[in-house]
C-alpha positions in Angstrom: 0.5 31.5 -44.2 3.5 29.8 -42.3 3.9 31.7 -38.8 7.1 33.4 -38.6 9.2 33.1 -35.0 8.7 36.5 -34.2 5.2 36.1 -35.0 4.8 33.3 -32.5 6.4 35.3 -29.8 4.1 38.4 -30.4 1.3 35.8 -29.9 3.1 34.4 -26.1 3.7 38.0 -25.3 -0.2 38.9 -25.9 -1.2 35.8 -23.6 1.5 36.9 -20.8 -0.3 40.3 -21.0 -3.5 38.9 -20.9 -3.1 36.4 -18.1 -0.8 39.5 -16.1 -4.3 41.4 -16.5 -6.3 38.4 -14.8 -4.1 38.8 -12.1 -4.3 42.5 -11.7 -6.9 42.6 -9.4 -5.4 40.9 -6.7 -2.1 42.7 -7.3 -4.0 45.8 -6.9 -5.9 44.4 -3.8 -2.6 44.2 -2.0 -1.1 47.0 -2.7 -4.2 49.0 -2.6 -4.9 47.3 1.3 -1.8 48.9 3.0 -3.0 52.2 2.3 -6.3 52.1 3.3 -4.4 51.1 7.1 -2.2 53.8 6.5 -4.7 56.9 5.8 -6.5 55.8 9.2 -3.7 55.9 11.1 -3.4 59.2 9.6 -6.3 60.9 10.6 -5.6 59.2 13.9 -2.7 60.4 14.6 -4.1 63.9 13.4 -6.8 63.5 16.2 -4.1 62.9 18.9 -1.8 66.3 18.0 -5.0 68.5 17.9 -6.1 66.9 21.6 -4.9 69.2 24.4 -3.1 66.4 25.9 -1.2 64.0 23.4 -0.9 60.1 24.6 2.5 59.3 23.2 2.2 55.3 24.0 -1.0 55.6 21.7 1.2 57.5 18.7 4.4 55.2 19.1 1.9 52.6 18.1 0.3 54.7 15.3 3.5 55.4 14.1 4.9 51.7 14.2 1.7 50.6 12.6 2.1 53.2 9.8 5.9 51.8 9.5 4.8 48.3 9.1 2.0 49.3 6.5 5.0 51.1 4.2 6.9 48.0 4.5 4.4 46.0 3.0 3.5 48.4 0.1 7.1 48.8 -1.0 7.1 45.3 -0.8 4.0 44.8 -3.4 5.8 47.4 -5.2 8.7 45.4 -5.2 7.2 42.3 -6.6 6.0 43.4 -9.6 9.7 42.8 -10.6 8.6 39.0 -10.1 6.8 39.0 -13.2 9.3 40.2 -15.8 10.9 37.4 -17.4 14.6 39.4 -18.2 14.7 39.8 -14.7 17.2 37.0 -12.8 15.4 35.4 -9.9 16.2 32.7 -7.1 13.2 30.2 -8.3 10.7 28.8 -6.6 9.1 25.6 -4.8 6.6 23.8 -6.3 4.7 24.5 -2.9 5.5 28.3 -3.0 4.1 28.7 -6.8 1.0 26.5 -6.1 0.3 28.4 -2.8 1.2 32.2 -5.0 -1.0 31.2 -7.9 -4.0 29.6 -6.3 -3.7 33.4 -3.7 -4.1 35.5 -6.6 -6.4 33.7 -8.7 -9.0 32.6 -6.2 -11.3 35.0 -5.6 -11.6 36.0 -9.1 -12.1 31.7 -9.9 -14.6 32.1 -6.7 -17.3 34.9 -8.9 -17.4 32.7 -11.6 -18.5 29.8 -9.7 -15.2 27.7 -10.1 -13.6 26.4 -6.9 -10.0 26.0 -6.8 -8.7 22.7 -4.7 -4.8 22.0 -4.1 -3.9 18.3 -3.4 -2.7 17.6 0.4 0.4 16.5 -1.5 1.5 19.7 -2.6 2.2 21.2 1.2 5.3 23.1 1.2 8.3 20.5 3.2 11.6 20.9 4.4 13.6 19.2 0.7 11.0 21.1 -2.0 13.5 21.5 -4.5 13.6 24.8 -5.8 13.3 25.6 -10.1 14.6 28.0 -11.9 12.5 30.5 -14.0 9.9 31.6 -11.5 8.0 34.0 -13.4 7.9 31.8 -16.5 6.1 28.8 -13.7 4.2 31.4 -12.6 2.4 32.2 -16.3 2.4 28.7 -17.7 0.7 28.0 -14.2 -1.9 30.7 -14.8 -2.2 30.0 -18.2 -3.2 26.2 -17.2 -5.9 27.4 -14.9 -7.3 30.3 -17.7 -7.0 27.3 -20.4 -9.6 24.8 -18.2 -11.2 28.2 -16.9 -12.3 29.6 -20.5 -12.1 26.0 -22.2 -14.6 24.3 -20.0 -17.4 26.2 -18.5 -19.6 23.4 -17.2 -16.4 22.8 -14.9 -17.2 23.5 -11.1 -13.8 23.2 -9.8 -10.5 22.7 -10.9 -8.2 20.4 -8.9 -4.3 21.2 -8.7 -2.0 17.7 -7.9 1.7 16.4 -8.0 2.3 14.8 -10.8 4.9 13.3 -10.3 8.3 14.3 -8.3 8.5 17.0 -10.6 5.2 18.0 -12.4 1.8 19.5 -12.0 -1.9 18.0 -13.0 -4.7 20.2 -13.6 -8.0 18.7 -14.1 -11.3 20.5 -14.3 -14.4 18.6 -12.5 -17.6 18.8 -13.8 -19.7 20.8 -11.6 -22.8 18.9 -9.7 -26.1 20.0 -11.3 -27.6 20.7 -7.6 -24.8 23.5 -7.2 -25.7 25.4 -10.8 -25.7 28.9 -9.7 -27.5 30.7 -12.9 -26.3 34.0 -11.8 -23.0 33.0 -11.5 -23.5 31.3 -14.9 -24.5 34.6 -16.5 -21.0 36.4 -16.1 -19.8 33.2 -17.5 -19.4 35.0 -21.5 -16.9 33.7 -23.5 -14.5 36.3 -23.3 -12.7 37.6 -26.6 -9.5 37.0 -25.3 -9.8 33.5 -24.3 -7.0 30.9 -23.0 -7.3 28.6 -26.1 -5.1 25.2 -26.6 -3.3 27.5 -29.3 -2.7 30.6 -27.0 -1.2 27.9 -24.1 0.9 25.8 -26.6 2.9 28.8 -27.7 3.0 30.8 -24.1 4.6 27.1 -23.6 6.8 27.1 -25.8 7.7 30.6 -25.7 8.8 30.0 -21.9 10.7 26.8 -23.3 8.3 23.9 -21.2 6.3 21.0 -22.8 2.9 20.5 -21.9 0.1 18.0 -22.2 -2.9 19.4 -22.7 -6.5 17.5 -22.9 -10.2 18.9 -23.2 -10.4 19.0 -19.6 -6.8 18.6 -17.9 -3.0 20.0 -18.4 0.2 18.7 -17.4 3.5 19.6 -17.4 6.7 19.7 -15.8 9.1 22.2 -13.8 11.8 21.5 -15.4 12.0 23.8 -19.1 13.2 21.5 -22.1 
């Protein structure tokens, strides 16, 4: 049965959600972090007004590390805003999404044994043209890392590059048998949601990009059309 155009957006709106929940962790992470400062500063501060004697250069800098910790939770809050795709943003670098992406997914990339290298190239520089469509990069670029991630599980790193003025290459390198882990190996499942050529093709298309996608590498460009 033919799939319908609504049909095919249901399916890029189920890998957006997936690949959002891959990311979640991190997201969490940060937000999560900033508290954790916040309640000891807390019971710090709670210390200091039960002493007889309170040291008010010590609570000025409870209080302006509190302040600062706030700042950057209603910032985390704030940025989950980056990941709606109705919602008008100001773009981004190449640099800046490479740098964003590789953040967020590295640790998790890290468990499963997969090492995540950026090219020297890709250092941010005074010209990096900004694109448009930031939170659409920002999925097809996670979707090209869960595609070689779930596609190629012999793969021991995958390698980011220019390619081009205005594209990214993802390649997947084979892993060297002297650095098999086999207990990093074992939470290695397939998973039932998996970044498949067919899930990446229509998040692609959905967002409005072309990609090039091989076995073991995926290309595309900024630029949407």
């Amino acid at each position: 049965m033919k799939t319908s155009p609504g049909a095919r957006s249901w399916i890029a709106a189920g890998v957006r959600h997936e690949l959002l929940t891959r990311a979640l962790p991190a997201l969490r992470h940060d937000m999560a972090a900033p508290v954790s400062v916040i309640r000891m500063a807390l019971l710090m501060l709670k210390r200091q007004l039960a002493a007889e004697t309170i040291d008010r250069a010590a609570s000025e800098e409870r209080m302006g590390l509190v302040d600062g910790q706030v700042s950057e939770l209603v910032e985390g809050i704030r940025s989950l805003r980056d990941w709606e795709l109705a919602t008008t943003d100001d773009g981004i670098t190449r640099a800046a999404l490479v740098a964003r992406c590789v953040a967020l997914m590295r640790a998790a990339f890290d468990l499963h044994g997969v090492s995540l290298e950026v090219d020297d190239a890709l250092a941010a520089g005074e010209d990096d043209k900004r694109w448009p469509a930031a939170a659409a990069l920002r999925y097809l670029f996670l979707g090209a890392l869960g595609y070689l991630h779930d596609g190629a599980p012999e793969a021991g790193a995958i390698r980011i590059e220019a390619d081009g003025a205005e594209g990214l290459r993802f390649a997947a390198l084979p892993r060297e048998a002297s650095a098999v882990n086999p207990v990093l190996d074992a939470h290695r499942a397939p998973r039932a949601l998996a970044i498949d050529a067919v899930a990446l093709q229509s998040l692609a298309e959905d967002l409005g990009y072309r990609i090039a996608l091989e076995r073991d590498s995926v290309r595309f460009s900024l630029g949407a059309g």
